[in-house]
VEXMISE-452684 format. One line per 4 residues: their letters; for each residue x, y, z of C-alpha. Coordinates in nm, 3 decimals, always signed. Each point is the difference from the previous one (the first is absolute). Example, Ala and Ser with C-alpha at 12.3 -4.5 7.8 and 13.67 -1.06 7.14 Angstrom:
as	+1.230/-0.450/+0.780  +0.137/+0.344/-0.066 $
***
This chain:
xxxx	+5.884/-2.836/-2.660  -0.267/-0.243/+0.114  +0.213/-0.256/+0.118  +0.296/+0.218/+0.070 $
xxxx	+0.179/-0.140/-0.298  +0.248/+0.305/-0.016  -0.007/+0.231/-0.347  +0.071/-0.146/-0.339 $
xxxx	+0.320/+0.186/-0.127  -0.227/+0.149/-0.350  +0.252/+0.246/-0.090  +0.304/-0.190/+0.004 $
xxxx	-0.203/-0.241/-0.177  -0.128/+0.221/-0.250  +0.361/+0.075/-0.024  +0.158/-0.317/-0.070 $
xxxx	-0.275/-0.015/-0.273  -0.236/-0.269/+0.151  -0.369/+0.041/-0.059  -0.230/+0.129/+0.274 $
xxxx	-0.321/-0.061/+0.045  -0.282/+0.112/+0.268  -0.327/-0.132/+0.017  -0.266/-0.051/+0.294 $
xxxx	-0.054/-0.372/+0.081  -0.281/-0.146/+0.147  -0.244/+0.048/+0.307  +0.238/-0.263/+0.178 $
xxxx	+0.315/+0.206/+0.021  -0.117/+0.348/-0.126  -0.283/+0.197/+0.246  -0.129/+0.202/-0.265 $
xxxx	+0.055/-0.097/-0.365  +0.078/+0.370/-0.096  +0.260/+0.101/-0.233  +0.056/+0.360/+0.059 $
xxxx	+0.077/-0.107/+0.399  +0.266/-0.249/-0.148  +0.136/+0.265/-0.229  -0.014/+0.262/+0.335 $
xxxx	+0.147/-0.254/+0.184  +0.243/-0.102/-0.236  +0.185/+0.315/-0.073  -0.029/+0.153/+0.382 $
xxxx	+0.184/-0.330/+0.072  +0.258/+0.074/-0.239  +0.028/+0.380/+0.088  +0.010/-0.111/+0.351 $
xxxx	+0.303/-0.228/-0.055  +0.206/+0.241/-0.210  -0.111/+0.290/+0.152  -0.050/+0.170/-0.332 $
xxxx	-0.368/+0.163/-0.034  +0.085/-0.011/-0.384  -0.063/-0.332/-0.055  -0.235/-0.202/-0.206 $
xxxx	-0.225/+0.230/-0.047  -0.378/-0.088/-0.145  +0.142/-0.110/-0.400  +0.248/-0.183/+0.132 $
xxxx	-0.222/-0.188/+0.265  -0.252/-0.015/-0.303  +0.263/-0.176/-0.207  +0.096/-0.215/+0.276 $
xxxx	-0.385/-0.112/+0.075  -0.074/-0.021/-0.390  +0.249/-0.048/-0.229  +0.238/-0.161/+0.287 $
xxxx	-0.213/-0.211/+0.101  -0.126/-0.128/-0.320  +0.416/-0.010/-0.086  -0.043/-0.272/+0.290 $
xxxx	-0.238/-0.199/-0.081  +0.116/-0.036/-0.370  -0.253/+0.240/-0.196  +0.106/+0.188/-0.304 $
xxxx	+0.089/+0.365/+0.093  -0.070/+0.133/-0.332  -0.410/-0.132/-0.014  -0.054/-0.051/+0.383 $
xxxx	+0.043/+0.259/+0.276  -0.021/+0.401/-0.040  +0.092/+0.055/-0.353  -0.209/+0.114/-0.308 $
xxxx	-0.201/-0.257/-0.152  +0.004/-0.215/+0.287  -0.276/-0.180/+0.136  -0.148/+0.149/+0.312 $
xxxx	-0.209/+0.068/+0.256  -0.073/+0.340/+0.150  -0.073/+0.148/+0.353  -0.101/+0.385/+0.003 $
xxxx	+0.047/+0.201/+0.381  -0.144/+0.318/+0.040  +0.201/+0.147/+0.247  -0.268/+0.202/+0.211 $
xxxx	-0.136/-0.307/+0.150  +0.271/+0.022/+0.222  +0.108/+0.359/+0.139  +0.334/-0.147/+0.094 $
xxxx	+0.079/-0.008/-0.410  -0.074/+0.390/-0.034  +0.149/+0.169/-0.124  +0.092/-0.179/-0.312 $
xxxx	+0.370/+0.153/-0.159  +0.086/-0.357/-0.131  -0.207/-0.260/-0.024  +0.238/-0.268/-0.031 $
xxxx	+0.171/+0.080/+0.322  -0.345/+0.044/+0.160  -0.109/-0.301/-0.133  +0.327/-0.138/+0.169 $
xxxx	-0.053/+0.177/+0.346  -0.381/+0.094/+0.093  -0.209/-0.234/-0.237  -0.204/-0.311/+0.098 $
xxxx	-0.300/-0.218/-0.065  -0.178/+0.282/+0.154  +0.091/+0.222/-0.341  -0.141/-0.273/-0.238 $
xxxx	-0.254/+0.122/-0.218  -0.010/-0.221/-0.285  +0.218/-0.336/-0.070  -0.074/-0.170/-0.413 $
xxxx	+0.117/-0.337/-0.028  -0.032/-0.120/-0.337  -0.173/+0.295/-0.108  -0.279/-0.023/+0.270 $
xxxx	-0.048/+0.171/+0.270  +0.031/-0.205/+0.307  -0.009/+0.268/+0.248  -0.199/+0.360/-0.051 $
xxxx	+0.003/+0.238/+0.194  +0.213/-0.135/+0.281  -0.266/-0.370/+0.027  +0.034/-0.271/-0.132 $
xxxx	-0.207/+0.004/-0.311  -0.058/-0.387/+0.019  -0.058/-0.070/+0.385  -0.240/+0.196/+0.223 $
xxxx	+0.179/+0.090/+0.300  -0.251/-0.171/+0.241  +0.102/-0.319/-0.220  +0.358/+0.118/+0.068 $
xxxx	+0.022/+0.012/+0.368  -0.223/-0.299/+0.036  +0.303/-0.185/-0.158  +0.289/+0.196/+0.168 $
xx	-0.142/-0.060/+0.334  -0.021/-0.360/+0.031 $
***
């Protein structure tokens, strides 16, 4: 959308049985890194196109950003991506940080359409916690925006 590019055709993709992938590239080409905007993004895009409201709803933009992309870039569905007994890492919301998210009837589809950094509360990588409580549990902040703002 950045560079007016037009819309990638997903579901007749997805149709035709090609894999599909979504991801959030780097600073360069992507203003904020955050993969619940490009799953937002992604499916209002498609809805927009088709004007159907049904479509790709949050599992199947969750397949598309996990499993999808993985698919892409050659990983083994059945031990990488969202299935049991995969390896992963884990990022908990709570939902109140953000009034916008209330009141909670599905989190998947709120997770889809209201969440953000801003509902972060805890993200494991590896089993430890690199971010508690919504900071960064390895960085002070000061440290943070030190860096950011040069």
């Amino acid at each position: 959308m950045r560079l007016g590019s037009g819309i990638a055709p997903v579901i007749a993709m997805r149709e035709a049985g090609l894999r599909v992938g979504l991801g959030v590239d780097g600073a360069a080409s992507n203003d904020t890194q955050d993969i619940l905007e490009a799953m937002r993004i992604g499916a209002y895009l498609q809805r927009a196109a088709h004007r159907r409201a049904d479509l790709l709803g949050f599992a199947e933009m969750l397949a598309i950003a996990a499993g999808g992309a993985g698919e892409v870039l050659g990983l083994d569905s059945r031990t990488d991506g969202v299935v049991a007994g995969a390896r992963s890492d884990l990022v908990l919301h709570r939902f109140e940080r953000d009034y916008a998210c209330l009141p909670v009837r599905d989190p998947g589809a709120t997770l889809l359409t209201c969440a953000s950094s801003r509902t972060v509360d805890t993200v494991l990588v590896a089993g430890e916690a690199v971010v508690r409580d919504g900071r960064s549990a390895r960085l002070s902040e000061a440290f943070l925006v030190d860096v950011l703002s040069q």
